[in-house]
C-alpha positions in Angstrom: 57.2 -70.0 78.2 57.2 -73.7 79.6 54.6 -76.5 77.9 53.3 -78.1 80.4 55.3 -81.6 78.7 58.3 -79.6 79.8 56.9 -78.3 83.1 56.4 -82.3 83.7 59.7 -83.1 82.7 61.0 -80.3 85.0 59.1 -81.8 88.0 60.4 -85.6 87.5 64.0 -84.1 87.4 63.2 -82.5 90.5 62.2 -85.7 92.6 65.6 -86.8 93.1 67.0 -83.6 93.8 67.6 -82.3 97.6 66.0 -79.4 98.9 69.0 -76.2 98.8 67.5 -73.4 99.6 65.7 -72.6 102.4 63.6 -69.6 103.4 63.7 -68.9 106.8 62.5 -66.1 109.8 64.6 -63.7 107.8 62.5 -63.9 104.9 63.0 -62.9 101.1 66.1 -60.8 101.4 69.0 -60.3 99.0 71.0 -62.9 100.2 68.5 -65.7 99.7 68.1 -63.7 96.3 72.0 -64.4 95.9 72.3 -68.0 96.9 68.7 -68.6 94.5 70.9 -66.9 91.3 74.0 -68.4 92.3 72.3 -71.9 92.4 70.2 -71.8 89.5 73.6 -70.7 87.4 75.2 -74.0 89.0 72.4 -76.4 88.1 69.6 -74.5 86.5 66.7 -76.4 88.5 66.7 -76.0 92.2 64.3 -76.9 95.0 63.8 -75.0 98.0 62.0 -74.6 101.0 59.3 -72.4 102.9 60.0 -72.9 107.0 56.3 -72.2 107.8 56.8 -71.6 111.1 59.3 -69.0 110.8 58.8 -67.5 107.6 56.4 -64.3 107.0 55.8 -65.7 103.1 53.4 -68.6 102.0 55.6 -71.0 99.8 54.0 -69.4 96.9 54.5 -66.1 97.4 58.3 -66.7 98.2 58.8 -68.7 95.5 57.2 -66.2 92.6 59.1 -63.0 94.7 62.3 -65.4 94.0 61.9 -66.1 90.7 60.7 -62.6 89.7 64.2 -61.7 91.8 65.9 -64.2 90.0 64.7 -64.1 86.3 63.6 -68.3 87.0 60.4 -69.8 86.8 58.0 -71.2 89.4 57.8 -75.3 88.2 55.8 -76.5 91.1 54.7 -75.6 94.6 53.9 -78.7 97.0 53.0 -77.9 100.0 56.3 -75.8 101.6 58.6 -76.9 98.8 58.9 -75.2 95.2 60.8 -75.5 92.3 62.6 -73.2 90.5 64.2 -73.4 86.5 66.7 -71.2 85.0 68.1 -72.1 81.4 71.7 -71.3 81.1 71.8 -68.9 78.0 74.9 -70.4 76.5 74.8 -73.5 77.4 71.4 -75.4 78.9 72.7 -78.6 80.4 69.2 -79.5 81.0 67.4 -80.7 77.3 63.5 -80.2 77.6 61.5 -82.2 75.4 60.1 -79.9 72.5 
């Protein structure tokens, strides 16, 4: 469990970051699931992005369904944007503040 010091750390990192996942008409499938696990292994925080006029899912729900998918945790939701964080067990490149 994230303090929320570390939770604002998390969400400063994720300012400069571009949006990389994107959550379409086809919704929360497995291969958003796939790209989500596959991105948070790369770079452990990732940002991605509700299409509200396509997508069935409010940003929330789709980013909770992907981290629950995902083993991550929800950062931040703004608006259609969320952000997602994923330790790597071995080796976190990422160093929260205690």
């Amino acid at each position: 469990m994230l303090t929320s010091k570390q939770r604002a750390y998390l969400r400063s990192l994720a300012v400069n970051q571009d949006t990389i996942l994107y959550v379409g008409k086809s919704g929360l499938g497995a291969q958003v699931f796939k790209e989500a696990g596959d991105a948070l292994k790369k770079r452990e925080l990732i940002k991605g992005r509700v299409l509200p006029e396509t997508c069935p899912s409010t940003p929330r729900e789709a980013a909770e369904t992907i981290a629950a998918a995902t083993g991550s945790e929800v950062i931040q939701v703004i608006g259609s944007r969320f952000v997602l964080y994923k330790p790597d067990p071995k080796e976190p490149r990422i160093k929260l503040p205690k």
